[in-house]
PAPA-87458 format. One record per residue (C-alpha): x, y, z; residue in one letter. Coordinates in pm, whole numbers, plus 32768, in hexadecimal, padded with zeros to 4 digits. Example, Ala and Ser with C-alpha at 12.3 -4.5 7.8 and 13.67 -1.06 7.14 Angstrom:
! residues 2
84CE7E3E830CA85577F9682CAS
//
This chain:
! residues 505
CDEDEE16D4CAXCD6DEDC5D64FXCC6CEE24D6E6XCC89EF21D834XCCB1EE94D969XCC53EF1FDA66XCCBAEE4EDBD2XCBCCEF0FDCE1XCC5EEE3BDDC1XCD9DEEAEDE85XCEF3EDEADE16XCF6DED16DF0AXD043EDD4E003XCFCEEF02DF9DXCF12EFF8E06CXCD6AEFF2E091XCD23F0DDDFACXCE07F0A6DE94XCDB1F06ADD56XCE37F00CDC08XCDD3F05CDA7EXCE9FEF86D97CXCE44EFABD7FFXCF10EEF6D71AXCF24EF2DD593XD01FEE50D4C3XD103EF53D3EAXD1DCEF14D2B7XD31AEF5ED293XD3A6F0A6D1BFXD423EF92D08CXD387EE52D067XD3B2ED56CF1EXD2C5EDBFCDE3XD28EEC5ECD72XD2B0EB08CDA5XD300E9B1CCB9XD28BE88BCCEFXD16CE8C9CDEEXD027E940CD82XD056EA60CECDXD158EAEECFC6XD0BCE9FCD0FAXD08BE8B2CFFEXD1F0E7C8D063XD182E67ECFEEXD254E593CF26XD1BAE562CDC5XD0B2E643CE23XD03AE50DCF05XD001E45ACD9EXD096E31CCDA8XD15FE32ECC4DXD205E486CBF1XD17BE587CB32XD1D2E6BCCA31XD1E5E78ACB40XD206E6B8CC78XD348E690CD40XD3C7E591CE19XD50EE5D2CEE8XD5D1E6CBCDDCXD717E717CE42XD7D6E7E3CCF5XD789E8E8CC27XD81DE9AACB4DXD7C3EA92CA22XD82CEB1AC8B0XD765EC78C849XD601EC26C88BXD635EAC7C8B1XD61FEA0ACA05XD687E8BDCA3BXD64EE80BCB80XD6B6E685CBD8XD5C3E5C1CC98XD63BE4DACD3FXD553E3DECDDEXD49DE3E5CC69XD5E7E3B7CBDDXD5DDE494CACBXD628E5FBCA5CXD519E715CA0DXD54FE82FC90FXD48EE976C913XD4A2EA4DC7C9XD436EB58C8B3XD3A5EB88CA08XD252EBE3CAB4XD1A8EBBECBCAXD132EA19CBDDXD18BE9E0CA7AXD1BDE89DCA13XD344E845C951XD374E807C7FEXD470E6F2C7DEXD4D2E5CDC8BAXD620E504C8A4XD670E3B1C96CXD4E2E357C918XD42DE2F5C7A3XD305E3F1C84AXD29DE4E2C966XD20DE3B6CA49XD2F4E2E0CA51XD3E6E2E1CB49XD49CE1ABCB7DXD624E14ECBBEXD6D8E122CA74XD56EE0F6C9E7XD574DF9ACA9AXD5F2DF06C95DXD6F3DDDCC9D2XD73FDD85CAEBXD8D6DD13CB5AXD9B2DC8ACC6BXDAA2DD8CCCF0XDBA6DDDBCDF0XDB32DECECF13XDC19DF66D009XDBF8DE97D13CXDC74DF80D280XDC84E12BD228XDE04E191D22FXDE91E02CD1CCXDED0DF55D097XDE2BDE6CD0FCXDD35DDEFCFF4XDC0CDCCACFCBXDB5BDC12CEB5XD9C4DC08CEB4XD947DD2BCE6DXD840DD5CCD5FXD82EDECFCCB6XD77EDF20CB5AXD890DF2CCA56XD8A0E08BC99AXD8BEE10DC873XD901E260C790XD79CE2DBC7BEXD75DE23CC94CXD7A8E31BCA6BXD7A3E2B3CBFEXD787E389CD09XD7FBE4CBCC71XD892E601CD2BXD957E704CCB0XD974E77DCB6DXDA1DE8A0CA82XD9E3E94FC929XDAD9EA3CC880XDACFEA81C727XD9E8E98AC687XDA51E839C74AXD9C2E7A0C867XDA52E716C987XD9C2E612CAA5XDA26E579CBBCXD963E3FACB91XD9BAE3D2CCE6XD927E272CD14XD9DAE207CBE3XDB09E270CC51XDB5CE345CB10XDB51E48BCA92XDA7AE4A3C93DXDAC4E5A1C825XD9F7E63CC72DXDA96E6EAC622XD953E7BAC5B1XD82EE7EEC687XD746E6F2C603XD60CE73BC578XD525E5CEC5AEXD4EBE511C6EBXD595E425C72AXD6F9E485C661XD814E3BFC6A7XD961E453C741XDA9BE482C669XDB97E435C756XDBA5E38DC894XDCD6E3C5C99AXDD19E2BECADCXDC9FE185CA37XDD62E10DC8E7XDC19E0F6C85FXDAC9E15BC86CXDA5CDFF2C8DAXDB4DDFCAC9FFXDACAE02CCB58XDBB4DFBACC9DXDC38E0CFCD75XDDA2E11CCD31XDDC5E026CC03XDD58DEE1CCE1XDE73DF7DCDBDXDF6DDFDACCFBXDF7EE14ECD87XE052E21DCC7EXE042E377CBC2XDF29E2DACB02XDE50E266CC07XDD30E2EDCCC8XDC6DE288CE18XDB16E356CE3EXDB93E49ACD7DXDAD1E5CACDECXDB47E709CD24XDBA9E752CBCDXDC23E89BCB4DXDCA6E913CA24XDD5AEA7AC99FXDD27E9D0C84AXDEB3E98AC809XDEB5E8C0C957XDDEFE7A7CA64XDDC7E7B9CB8FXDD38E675CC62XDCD6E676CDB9XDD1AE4F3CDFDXDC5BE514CF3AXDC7EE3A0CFDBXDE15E39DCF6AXDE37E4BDD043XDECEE5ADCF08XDED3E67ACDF5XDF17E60ACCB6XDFB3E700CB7DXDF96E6C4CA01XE07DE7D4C990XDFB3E790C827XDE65E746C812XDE5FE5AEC7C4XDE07E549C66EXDE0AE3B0C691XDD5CE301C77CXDE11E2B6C8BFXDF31E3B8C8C8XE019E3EBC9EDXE017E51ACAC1XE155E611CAC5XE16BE677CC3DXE0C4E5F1CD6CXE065E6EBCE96XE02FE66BCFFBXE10FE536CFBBXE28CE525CFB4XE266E43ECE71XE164E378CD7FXE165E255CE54XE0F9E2E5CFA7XDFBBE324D045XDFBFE36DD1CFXDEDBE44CD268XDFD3E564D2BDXE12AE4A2D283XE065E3B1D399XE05CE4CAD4A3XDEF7E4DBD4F9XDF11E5BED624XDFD3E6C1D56EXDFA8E742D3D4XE0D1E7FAD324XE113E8ECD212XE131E7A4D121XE037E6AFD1ADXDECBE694D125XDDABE5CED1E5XDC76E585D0E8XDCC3E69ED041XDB61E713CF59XDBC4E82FCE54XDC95E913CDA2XDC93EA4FCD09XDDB7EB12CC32XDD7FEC6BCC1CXDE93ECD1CB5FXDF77ED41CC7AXDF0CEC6DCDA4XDED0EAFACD99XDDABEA92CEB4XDD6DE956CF34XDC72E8B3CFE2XDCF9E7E2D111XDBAAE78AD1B4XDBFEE66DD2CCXDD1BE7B4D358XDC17E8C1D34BXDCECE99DD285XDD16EA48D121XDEA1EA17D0C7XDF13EB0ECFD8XE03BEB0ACEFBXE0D4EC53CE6EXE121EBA2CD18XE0B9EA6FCC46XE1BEE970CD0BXE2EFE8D4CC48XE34AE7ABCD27XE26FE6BDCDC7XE1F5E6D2CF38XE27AE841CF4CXE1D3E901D050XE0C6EA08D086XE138EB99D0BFXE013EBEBD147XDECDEB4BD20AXDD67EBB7D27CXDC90EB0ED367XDDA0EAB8D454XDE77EB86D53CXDFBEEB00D473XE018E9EFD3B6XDFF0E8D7D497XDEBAE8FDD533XDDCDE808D4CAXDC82E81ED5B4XDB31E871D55FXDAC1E9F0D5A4XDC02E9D3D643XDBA2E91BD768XDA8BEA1ED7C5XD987EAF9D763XD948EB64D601XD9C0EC60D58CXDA21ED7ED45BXDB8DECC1D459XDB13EB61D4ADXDAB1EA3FD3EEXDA16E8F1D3E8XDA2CE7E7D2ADXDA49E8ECD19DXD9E9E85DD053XDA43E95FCF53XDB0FEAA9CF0BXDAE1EB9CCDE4XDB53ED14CDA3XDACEEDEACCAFXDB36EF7BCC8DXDBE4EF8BCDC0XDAECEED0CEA9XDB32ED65CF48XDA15EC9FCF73XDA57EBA0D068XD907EA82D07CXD90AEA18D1F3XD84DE904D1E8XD859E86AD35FXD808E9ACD3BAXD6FFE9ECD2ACXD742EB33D243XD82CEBEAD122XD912ECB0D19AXD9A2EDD8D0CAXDAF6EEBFD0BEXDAABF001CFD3XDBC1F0AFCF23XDCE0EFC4CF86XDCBCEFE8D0F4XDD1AEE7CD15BXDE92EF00D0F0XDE93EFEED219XDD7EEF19D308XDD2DEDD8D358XDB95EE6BD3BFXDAA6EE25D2A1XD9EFEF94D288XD8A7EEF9D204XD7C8EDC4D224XD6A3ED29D17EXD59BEC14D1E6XD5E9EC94D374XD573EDF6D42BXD6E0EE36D4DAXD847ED5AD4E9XD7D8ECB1D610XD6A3EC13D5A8XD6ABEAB8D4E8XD55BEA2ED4CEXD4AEE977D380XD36BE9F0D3B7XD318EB26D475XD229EC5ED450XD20EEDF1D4F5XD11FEE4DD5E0XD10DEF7BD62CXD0B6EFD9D7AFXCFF4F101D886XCFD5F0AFD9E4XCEB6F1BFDAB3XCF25F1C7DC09XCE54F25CDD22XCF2DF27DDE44XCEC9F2E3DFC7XCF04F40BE067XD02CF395E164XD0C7F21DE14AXCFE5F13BE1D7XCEB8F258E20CXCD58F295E19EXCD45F347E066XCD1FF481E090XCB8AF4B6E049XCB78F3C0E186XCC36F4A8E239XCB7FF5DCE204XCA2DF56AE25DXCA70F471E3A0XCBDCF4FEE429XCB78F67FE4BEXCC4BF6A6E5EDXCC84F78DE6FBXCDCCF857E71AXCD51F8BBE854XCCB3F9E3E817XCB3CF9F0E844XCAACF964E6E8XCB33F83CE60AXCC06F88AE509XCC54F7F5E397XCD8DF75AE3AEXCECAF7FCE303XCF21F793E1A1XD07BF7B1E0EAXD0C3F876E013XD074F812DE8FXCF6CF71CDF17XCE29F6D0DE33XCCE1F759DE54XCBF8F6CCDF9AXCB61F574DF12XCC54F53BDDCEXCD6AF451DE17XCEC7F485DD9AXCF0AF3D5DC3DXD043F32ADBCFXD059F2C8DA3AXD183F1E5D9D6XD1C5F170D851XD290F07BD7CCXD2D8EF71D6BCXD286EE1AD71FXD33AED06D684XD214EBC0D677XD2E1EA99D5A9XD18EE9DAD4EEXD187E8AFD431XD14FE941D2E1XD221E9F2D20BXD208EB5AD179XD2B4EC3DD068XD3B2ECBCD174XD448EB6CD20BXD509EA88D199XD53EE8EBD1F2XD674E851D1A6XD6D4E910D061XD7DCE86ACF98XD858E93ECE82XD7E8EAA1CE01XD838EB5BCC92XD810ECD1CC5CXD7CDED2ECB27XD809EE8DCA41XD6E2EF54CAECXD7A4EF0ECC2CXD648EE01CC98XD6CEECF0CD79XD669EB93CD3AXD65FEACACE59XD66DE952CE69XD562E91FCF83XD591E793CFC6XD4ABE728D0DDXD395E804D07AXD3CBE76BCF29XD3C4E8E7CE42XD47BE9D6CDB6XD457EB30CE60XD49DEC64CD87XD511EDA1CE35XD4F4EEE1CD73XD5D9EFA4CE79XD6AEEF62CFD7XD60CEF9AD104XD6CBF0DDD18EXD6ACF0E2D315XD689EFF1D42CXD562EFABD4EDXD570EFD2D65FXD47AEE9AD6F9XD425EDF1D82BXD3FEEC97D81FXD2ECEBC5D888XD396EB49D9A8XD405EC95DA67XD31DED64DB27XD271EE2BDA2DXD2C6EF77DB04XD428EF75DAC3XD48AEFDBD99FXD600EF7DD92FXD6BCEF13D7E9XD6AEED94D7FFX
//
């Protein structure tokens, strides 16, 4: 809270006499997150808890989670390893690690070997090189993790680095537990990108999202520019995807077809996630700002999208669509999930979740709620309420004395044979008390700490039986826990704006 300031001095411009009360009080909002993972408070963001090797309960760039009754798990990335939670509570520390022997360490592939390997020389091309060292993996190595799934027992990760999808047929119960199945690499020793080039229906490049209905897989190959389709959960190592999404056939892997002005029904640009609701198939196509959405689990590869959010139609492609954010805009998405009837859309360029109740997106493309901002228009990381009373004491007249001044030194004459006290309007104040002018409004101040309302570049989100949402808070390296949705929008000025005029922004 701020002190009150008082200026006694007019404002410039103003006339002598004027003066000016501001008292400022930072406010919450209405719904806030009830507790945090990861970060000993709501304004703690440091990676690893500024410890220099990771911790039980430290963090450093997360970017999936995911969870199975009470369970939580949660990849982090830069410590290269996956944290379990038998349950949750505010700062406790996880349970079980996988990619890592113990909770601090947090090395690549447990720095074990290292090996020569191809690496994809220009983005877009097939153009490949010799020289580059990587640590080799294994069953029980993970590097650079990201998203990740669990239906009915078995766990699923993207080992992004790795280029592979690992399986786990039963949720495993010691650190350290070595994958059943790997998928992208023939192996779980082999490492390159796409085979060492060989781009197929068993290859991967940088895969993103996996999802699973637990008959089926679903891949987001995120640097192939597709989705891939297991129509039966693999059981060897290595197995070939069904159908391919984005991609006319197994062997492509153009950004849009190679139109990258333009995106179509059919086209995918580093697409990040999936989700399969039973009805509706979602996916993730971050670099076109959009959510495609297919009415049915698709049959034939690169068949197109019925239906899209994010974008006016189905080939627009820009961020926020070339302006201002907004309830139907948005910018890098990273993951989409529905649950009851609600869409959950994370919009991470934008820093903020934005949410469709009771299947609203079918009959509007306008989110009706949003977390981690105060209103649609707003996209900051960090940023707090103040609340705001401006005291104005006005003159009399524009430019004039006030009007005490003008009682006791401006008597005149309207020519009769005595001075006379000058007339007053109607509804004037009292002799000697100024007129008073209060204005109050919601400043928005953006800070550099966070808080248990914002958000900064969220990744992923999971919302569990009790309806709590689970969001993947990346940069400020925590999980936030939301017990409820925020319900209204806040009305703000910014910073920036003259602090008189109030206006959504």
């Amino acid at each position: 809270m701020s002190d009150f300031n008082k200026n006694t001095l007019p404002e410039e411009g103003q006339p002598l006499g004027k003066k000016k009360e501001i008292k400022e009080t930072d406010i919450m909002p209405e719904v806030t997150a009830a507790l945090a993972l990861g970060q000993p408070n709501f304004t703690s963001c440091r990676s690893n808890r500024g410890e220099k090797q990771p911790q039980k309960n430290s963090l450093n760039e997360p970017w999936g989670i995911w969870g199975e009754g009470d369970r939580i798990f949660v990849t982090d990335s830069t410590n290269n390893r996956l944290l379990i939670w038998n349950s949750v509570a505010n700062d406790r520390p996880a349970d079980l690690v996988l990619g890592q022997a113990s909770f601090n360490e947090g090395r690549e592939n447990r720095w074990r070997e290292k090996i020569l390997i191809k690496e994809l020389y220009i983005v877009g091309s097939e153009d490949w090189r010799e020289g580059r060292e990587v640590i080799k993996p294994d069953a029980d190595t993970i590097a650079g993790p990201t998203g990740l799934f669990v239906v009915w027992g078995r766990l699923f990760l993207a080992d992004t680095d790795n280029h592979r999808i690992l399986i786990w047929n039963k949720i495993p119960s010691d650190n350290g537990k070595a994958a059943d199945l790997v998928i992208g690499q023939p192996d779980f020793v082999s490492w390159s990108a796409n085979r060492d080039g060989n781009l197929g229906a068993g290859s991967l490049f940088f895969p993103v999202g996996v999802f699973s209905d637990g008959v089926r897989l679903f891949v987001a190959d995120k640097d192939n520019h597709r989705v891939l389709i297991w129509n039966r959960i693999p059981e060897t190592n290595g197995k070939e995807a069904d159908i391919v999404l984005g991609q006319p056939d197994f062997k492509s892997r153009m950004i849009n077809a190679g139109n990258l002005d333009k995106a179509g029904p059919d086209t995918l640009s580093f697409p990040t996630n999936i989700f399969y609701d039973g009805f509706y198939l979602f996916v993730t196509d971050q670099g076109n700002n959009r959510i495609l959405i297919w009415d049915h689990i698709p049959q034939r590869n690169g068949e197109p999208a019925n239906i899209v959010l994010g974008q006016k139609d189905l080939t627009g492609r820009a961020p926020n669509r070339s302006g201002a954010c907004s309830a139907c805009t948005m910018k890098f998405p990273s993951q989409v999930f529905a649950k009851g009837g609600d869409l959950y859309v994370v919009d991470q360029g934008n820093n903020r979740v934005l949410v469709w109740r009771d299947y609203s997106w079918k009959e509007k493309e306008s989110a009706d709620l949003v977390i981690g901002q105060p209103n649609f228009e707003e996209r900051w990381h960090h940023w707090k309420l103040v609340n705001v009373e401006e005291k104005i004491d006005k003159p009399s007249m524009p430019g004039g004395p006030f009007v005490a001044e003008v009682a006791s030194a401006s008597l005149v004459s309207d020519g009769s044979s005595g001075p006379v006290e000058p007339s007053m309007p109607e509804g004037s104040p009292e002799i000697g008390k100024p007129p008073v002018e209060i204005k109050t409004y919601i400043r928005l101040d953006t800070t550099n700490s966070p808080n248990s309302f914002t958000l900064w570049d969220p990744s992923m989100l999971w919302v569990d039986d009790k309806n709590r949402i689970f969001i993947l808070d990346r940069n400020n390296n925590r999980v936030v826990v939301w017990n409820e949705l925020p319900i209204k929008e806040i009305e703000v000025v910014k910073d920036t704006e003259e602090r008189s005029e109030v206006e959504r922004v």
